[in-house]
Jmol script that loads the backbone (N, CA, C; Angstrom):
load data "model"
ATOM      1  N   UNK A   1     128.287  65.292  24.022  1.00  0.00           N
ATOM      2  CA  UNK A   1     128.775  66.494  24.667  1.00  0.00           C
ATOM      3  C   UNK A   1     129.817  67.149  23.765  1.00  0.00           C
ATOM      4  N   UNK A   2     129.829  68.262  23.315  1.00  0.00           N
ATOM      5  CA  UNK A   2     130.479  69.181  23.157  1.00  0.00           C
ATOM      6  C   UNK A   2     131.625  69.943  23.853  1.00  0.00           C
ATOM      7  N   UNK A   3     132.708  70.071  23.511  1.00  0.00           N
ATOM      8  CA  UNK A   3     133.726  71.170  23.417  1.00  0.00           C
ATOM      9  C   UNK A   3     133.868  71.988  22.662  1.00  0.00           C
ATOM     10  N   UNK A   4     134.517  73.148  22.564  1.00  0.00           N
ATOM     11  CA  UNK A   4     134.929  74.406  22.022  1.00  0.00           C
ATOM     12  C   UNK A   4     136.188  74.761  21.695  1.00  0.00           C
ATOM     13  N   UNK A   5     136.709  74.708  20.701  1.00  0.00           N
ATOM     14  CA  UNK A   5     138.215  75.223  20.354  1.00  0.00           C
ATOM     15  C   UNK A   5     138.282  76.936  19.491  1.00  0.00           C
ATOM     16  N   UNK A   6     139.014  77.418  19.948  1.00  0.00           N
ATOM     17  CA  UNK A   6     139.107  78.504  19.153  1.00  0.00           C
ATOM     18  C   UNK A   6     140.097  78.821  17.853  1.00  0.00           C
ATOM     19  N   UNK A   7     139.951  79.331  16.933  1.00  0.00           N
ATOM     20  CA  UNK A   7     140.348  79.335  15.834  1.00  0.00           C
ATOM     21  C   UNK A   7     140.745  80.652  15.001  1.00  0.00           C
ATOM     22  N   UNK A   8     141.877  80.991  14.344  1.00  0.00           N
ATOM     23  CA  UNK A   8     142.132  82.445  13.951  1.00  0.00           C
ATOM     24  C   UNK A   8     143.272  82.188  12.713  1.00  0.00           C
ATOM     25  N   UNK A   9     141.969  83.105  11.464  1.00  0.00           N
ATOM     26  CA  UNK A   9     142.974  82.961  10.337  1.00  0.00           C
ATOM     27  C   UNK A   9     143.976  84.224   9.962  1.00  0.00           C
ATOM     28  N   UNK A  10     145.335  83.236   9.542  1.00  0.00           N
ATOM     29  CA  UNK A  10     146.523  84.336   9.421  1.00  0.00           C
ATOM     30  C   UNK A  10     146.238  85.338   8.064  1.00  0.00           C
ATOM     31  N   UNK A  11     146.824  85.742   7.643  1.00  0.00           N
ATOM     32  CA  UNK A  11     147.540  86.464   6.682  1.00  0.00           C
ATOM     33  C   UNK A  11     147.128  85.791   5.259  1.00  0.00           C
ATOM     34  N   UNK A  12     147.842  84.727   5.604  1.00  0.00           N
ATOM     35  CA  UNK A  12     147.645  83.823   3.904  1.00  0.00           C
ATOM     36  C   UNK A  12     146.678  83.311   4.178  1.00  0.00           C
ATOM     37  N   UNK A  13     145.496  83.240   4.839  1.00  0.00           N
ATOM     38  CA  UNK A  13     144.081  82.246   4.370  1.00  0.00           C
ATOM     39  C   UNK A  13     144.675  80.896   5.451  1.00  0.00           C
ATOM     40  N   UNK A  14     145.433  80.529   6.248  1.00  0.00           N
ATOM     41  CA  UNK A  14     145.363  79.447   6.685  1.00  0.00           C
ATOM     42  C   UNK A  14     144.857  79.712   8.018  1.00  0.00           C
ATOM     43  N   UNK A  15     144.192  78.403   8.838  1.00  0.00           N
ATOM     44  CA  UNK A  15     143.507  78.469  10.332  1.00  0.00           C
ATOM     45  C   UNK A  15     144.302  78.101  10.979  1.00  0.00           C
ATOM     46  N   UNK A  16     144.297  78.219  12.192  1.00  0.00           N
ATOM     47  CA  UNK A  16     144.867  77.348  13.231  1.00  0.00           C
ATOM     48  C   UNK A  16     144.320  77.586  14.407  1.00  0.00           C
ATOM     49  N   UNK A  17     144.695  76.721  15.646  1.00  0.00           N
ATOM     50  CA  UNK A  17     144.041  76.156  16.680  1.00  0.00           C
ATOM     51  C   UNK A  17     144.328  77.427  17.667  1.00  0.00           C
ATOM     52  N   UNK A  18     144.038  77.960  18.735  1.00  0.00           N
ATOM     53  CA  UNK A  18     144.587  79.211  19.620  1.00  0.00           C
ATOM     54  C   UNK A  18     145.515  78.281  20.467  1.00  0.00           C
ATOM     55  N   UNK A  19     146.327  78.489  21.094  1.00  0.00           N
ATOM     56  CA  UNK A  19     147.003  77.548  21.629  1.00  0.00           C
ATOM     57  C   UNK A  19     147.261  78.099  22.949  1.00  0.00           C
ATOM     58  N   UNK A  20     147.893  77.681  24.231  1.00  0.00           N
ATOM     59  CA  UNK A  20     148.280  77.823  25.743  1.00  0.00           C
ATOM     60  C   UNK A  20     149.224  78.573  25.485  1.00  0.00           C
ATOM     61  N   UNK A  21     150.465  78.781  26.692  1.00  0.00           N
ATOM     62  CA  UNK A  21     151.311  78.742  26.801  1.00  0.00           C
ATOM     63  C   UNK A  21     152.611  77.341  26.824  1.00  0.00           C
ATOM     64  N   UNK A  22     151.498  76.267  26.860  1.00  0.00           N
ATOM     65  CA  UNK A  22     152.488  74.583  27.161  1.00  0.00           C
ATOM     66  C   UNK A  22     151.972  74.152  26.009  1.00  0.00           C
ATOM     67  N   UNK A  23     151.355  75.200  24.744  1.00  0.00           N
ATOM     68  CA  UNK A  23     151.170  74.413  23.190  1.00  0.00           C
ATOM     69  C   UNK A  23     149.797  73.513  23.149  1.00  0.00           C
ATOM     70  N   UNK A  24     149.126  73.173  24.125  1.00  0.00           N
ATOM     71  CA  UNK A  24     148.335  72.442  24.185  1.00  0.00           C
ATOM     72  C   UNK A  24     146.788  73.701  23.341  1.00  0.00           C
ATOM     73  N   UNK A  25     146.255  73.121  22.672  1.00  0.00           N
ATOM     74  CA  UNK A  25     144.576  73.563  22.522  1.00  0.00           C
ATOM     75  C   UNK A  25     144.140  74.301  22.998  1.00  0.00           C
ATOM     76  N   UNK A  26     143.612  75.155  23.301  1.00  0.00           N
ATOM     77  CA  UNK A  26     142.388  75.697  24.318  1.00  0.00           C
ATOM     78  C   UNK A  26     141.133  75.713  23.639  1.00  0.00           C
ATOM     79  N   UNK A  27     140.425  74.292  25.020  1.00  0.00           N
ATOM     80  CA  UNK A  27     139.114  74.425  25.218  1.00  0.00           C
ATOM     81  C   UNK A  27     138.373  75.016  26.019  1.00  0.00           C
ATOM     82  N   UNK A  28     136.852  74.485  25.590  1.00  0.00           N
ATOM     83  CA  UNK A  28     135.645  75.269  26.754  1.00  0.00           C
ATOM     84  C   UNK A  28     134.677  74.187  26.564  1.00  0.00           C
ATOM     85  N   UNK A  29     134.107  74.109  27.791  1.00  0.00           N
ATOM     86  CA  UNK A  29     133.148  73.399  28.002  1.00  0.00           C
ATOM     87  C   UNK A  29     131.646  74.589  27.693  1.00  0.00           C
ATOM     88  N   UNK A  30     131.875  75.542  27.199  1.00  0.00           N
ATOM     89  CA  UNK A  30     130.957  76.340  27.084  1.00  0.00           C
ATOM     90  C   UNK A  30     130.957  77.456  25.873  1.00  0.00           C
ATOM     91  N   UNK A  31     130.057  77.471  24.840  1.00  0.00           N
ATOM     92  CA  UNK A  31     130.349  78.519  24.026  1.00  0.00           C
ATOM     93  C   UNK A  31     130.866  79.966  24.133  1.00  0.00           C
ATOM     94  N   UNK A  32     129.672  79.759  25.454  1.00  0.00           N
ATOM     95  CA  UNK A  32     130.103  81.360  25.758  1.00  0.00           C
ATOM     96  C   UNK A  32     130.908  81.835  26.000  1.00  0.00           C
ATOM     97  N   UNK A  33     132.030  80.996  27.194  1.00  0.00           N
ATOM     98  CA  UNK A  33     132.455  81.515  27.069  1.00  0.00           C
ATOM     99  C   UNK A  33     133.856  81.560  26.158  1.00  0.00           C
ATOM    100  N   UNK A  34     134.199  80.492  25.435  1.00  0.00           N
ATOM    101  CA  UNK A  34     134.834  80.022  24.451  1.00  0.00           C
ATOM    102  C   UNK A  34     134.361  81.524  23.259  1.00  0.00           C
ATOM    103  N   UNK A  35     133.745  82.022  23.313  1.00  0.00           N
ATOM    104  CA  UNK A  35     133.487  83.698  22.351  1.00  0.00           C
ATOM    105  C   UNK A  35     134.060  84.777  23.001  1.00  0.00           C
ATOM    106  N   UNK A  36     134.065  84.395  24.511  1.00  0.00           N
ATOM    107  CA  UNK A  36     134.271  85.762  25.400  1.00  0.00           C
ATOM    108  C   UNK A  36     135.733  85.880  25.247  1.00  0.00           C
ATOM    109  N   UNK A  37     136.783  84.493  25.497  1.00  0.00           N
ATOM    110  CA  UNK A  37     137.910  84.464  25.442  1.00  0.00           C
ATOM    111  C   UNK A  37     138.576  84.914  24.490  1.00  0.00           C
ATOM    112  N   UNK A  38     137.385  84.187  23.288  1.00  0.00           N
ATOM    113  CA  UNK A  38     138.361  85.164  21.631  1.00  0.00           C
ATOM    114  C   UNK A  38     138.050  86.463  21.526  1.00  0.00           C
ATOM    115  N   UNK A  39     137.167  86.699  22.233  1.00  0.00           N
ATOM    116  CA  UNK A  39     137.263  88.720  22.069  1.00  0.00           C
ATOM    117  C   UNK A  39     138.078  89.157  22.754  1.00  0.00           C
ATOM    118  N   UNK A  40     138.770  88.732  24.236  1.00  0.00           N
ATOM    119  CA  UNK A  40     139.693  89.225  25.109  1.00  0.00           C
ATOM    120  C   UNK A  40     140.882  88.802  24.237  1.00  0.00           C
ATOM    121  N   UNK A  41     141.199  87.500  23.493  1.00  0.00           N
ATOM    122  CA  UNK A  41     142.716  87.561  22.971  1.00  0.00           C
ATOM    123  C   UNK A  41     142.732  88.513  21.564  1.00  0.00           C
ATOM    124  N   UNK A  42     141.562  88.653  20.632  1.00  0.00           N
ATOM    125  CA  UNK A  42     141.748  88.884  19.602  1.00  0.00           C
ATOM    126  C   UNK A  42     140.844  90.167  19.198  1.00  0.00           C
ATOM    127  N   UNK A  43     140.751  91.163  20.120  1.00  0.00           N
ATOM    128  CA  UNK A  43     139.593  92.639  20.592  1.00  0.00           C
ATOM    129  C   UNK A  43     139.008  93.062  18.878  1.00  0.00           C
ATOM    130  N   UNK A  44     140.203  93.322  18.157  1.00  0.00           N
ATOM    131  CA  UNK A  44     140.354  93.916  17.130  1.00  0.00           C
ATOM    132  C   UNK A  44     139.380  93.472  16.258  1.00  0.00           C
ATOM    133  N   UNK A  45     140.019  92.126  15.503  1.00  0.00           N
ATOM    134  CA  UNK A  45     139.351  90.961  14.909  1.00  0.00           C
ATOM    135  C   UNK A  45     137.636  90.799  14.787  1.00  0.00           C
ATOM    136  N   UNK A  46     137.518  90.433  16.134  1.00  0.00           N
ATOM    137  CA  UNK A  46     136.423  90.311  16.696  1.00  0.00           C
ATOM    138  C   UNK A  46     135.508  91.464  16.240  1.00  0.00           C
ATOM    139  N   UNK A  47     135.620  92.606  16.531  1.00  0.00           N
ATOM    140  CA  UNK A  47     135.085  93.844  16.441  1.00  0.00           C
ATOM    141  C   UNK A  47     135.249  94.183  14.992  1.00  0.00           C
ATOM    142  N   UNK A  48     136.147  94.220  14.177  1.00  0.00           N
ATOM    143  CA  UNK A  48     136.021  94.176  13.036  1.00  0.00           C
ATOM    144  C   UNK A  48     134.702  93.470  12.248  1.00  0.00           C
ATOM    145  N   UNK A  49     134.951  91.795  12.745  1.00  0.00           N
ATOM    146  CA  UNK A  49     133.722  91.509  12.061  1.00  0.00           C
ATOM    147  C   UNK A  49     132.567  91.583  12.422  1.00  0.00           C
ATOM    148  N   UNK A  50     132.113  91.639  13.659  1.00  0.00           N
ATOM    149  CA  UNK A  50     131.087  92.394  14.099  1.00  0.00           C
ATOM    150  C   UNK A  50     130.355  93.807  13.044  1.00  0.00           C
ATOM    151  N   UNK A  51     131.450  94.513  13.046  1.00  0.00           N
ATOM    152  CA  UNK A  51     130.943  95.566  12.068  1.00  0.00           C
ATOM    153  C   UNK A  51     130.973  95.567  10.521  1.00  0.00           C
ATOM    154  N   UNK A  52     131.230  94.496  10.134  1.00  0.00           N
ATOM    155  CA  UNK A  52     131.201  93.669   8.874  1.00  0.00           C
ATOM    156  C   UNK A  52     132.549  94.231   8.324  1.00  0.00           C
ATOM    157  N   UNK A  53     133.632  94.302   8.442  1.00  0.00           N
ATOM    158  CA  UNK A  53     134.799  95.287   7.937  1.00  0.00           C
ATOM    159  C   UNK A  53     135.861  94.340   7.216  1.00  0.00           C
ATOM    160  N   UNK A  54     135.060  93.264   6.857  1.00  0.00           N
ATOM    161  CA  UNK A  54     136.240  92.429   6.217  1.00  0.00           C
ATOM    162  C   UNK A  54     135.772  91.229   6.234  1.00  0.00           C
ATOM    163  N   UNK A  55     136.673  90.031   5.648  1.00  0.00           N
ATOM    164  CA  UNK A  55     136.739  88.438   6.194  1.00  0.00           C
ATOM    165  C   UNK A  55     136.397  88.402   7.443  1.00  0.00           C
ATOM    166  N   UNK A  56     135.720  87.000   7.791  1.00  0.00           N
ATOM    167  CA  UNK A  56     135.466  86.312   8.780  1.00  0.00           C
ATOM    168  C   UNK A  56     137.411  85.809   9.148  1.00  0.00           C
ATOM    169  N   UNK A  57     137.531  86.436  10.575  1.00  0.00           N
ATOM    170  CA  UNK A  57     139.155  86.139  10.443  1.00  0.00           C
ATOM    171  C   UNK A  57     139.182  84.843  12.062  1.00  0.00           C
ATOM    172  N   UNK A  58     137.925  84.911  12.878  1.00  0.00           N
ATOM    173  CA  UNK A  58     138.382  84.359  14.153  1.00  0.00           C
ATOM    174  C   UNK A  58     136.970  83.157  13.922  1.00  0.00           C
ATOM    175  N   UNK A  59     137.018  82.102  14.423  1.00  0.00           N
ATOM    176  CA  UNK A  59     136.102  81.083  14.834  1.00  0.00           C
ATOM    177  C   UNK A  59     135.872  80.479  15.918  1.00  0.00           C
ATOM    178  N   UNK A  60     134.840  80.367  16.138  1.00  0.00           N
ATOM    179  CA  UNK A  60     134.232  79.016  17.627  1.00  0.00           C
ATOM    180  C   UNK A  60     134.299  77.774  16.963  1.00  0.00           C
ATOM    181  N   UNK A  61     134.986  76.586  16.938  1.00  0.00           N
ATOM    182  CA  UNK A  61     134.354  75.118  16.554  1.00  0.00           C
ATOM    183  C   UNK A  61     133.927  74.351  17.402  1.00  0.00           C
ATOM    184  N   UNK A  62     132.791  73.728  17.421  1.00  0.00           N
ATOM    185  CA  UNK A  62     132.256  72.671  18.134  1.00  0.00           C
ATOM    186  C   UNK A  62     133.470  71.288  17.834  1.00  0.00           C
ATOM    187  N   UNK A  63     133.564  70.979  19.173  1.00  0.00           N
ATOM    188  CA  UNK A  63     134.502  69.160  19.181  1.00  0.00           C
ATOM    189  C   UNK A  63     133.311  68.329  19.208  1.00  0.00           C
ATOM    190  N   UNK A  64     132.522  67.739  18.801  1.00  0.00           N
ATOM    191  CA  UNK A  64     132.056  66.345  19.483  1.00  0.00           C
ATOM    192  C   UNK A  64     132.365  65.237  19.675  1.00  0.00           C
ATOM    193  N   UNK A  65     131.814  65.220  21.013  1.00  0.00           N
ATOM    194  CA  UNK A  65     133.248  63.605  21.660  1.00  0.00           C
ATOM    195  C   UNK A  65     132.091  62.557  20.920  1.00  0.00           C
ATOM    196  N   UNK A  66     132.921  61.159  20.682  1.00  0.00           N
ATOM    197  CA  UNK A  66     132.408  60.246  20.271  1.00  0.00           C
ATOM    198  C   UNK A  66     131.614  59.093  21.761  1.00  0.00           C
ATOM    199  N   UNK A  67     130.623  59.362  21.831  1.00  0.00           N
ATOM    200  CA  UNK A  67     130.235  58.466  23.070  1.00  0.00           C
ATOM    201  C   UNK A  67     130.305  57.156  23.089  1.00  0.00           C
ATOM    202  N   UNK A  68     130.174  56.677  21.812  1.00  0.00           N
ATOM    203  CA  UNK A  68     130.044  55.141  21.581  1.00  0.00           C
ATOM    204  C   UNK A  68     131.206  54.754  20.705  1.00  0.00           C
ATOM    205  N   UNK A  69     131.963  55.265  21.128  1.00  0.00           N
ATOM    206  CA  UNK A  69     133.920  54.777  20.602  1.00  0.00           C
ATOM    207  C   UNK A  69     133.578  53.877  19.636  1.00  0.00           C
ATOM    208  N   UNK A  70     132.885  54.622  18.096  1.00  0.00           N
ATOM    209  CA  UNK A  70     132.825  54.237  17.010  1.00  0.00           C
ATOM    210  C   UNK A  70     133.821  54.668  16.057  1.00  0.00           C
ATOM    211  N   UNK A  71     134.268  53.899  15.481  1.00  0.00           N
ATOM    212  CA  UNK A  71     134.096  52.316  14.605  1.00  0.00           C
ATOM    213  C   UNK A  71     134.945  51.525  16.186  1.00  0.00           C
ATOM    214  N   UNK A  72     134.346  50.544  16.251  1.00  0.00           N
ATOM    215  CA  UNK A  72     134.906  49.261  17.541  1.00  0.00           C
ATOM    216  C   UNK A  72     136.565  49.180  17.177  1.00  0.00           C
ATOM    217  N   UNK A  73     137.523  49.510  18.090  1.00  0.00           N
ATOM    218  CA  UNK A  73     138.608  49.476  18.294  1.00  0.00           C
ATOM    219  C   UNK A  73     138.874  48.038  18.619  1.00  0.00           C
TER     220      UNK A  73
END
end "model"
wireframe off; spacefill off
backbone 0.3
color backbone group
């Protein structure tokens, strides 16, 4: 199973995670809408690359959980 984190690069080329208000991650149990959310925080961005107007500046990443808690703890 899959999660969704969202992702947005600054200024200088570095990524980072979108974060809450309590600092924590924000996930999605769903792509979709994990895309819908980064167009509502980041309208501009989004739409920019849509119309090809630059760098790729925002991302979706897939999490995959480990089901079989490999390597044996």
């Amino acid at each position: 199973m899959a999660l969704f984190k969202l992702q947005v690069e600054e200024d200088d080329q570095t990524w980072h995670d979108v974060k809450n208000a309590e600092g924590e991650v924000v996930t999605f149990d769903d792509e979709t809408k994990a895309r819908a959310k980064l167009e509502e925080l980041y309208p501009v961005l989004v739409k920019l690359e849509r119309y090809q107007s630059g760098p790729k500046r925002t991302r979706v990443i897939a999490i995959w959980s480990d089901d079989d808690d490999w390597p044996q703890k």
